[in-house]
N, C-alpha and C positions, 0 to 999 in steps of 0.2 A: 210414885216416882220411878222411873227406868232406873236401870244400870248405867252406870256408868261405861265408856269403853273399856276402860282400863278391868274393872270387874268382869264386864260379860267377858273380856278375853281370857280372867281367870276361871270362870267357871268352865268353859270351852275348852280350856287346856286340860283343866282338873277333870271333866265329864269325861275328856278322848282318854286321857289317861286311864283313867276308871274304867272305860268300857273295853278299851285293850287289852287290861290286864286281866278284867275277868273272862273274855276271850279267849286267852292263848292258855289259861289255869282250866279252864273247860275243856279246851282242846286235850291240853296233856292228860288230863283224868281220865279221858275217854280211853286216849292212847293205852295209859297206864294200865286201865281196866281191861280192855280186851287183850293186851301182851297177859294178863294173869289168866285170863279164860283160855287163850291160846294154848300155852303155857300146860293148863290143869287138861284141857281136851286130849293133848300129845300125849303126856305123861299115861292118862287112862287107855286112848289108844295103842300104845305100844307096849302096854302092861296086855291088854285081850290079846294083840297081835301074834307076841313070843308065848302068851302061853294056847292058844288056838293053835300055832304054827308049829311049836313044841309037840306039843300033845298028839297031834294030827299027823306028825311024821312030816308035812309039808315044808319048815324049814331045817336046816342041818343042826348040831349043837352049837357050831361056831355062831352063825345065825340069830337064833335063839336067843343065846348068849349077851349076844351085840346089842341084838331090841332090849332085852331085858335089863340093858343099863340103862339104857334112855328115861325111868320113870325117875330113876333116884338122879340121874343128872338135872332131870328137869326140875323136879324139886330143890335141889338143892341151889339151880340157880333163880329160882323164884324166892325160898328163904331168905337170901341173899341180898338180893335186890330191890325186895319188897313189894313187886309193883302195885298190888292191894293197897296199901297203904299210904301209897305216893298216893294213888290213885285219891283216898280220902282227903289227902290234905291238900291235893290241887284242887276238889270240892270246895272243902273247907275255906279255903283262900278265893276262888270265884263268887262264893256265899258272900264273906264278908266285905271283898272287892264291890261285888254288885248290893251290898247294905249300903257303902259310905255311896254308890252314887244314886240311890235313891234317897239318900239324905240329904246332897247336894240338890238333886233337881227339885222332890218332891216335899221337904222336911222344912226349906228354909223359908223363910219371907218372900214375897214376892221380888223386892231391891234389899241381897243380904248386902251388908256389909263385908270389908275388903279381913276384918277378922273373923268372919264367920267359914267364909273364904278359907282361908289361913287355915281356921281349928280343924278342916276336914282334912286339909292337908295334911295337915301335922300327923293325923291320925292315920291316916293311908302309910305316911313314912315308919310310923310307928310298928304299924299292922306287918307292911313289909318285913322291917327287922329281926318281929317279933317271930312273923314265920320263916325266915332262914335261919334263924339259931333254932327252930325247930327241926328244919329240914338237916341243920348239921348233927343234930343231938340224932336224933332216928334213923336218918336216909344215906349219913355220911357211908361210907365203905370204910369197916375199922378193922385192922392188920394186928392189933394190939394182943390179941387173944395167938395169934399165931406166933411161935417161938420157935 
């Protein structure tokens, strides 16, 4: 038995949904990841820089000085910010993004049902929720420690 219209349009909705979200959660990973490699590259560069430049007479103390803050600033704003991390959980979210829609396309009946429909949904809204109260608990920026 085919789908109905009314069905195919949810699955169609529910597949573009699925496959955009685990799209743009891939994309930002990527982002996320390479700003930490970025990130780690600079900090070790400018760590050799000021003390080659140091050591070698080639740059001044002020100089020196100046490179040689760059590694802990850069640390400190990758600790920070986390983007490793982010970086996992925008994984994590495209994983499970692209789980529910190969259970949509591949998992169900040939004609599911307009509840079958429904329960993936439910589960996608769920998943959502469940990782932005993650994303708040981990990723938020907390001021709380500062007094």
């Amino acid at each position: 038995m085919a789908n109905t219209p009314e069905i195919q349009n949810r699955i169609d909705l529910l597949k573009t949904e699925l496959a955009n979200g685990g799209k743009r959660a891939r994309f930002r990973a990527k982002v996320d990841h390479w700003i930490s490699i970025t990130l780690m590259v600079l900090a070790l560069g400018a760590s050799g820089v000021a003390g080659v430049g140091g050591l070698s007479g080639v740059l001044s103390i002020k100089q020196t000085g100046a490179i040689a803050l760059l590694p802990g600033v850069l640390a400190l704003f990758a600790s920070v910010l986390k983007f490793e991390g982010k970086s996992g959980w925008q994984y994590r979210k495209q994983q499970a993004l692209d789980d529910l829609k190969d259970r949509l396309l591949l998992q169900l009946p040939e004609s599911p049902t307009a509840d079958q429909i429904a329960e993936i949904a439910r589960k996608k809204n769920e998943l959502i929720h469940d990782m932005q109260r993650q994303w708040e608990r981990e990723f938020s920026l907390n001021w709380s420690s500062v007094k």
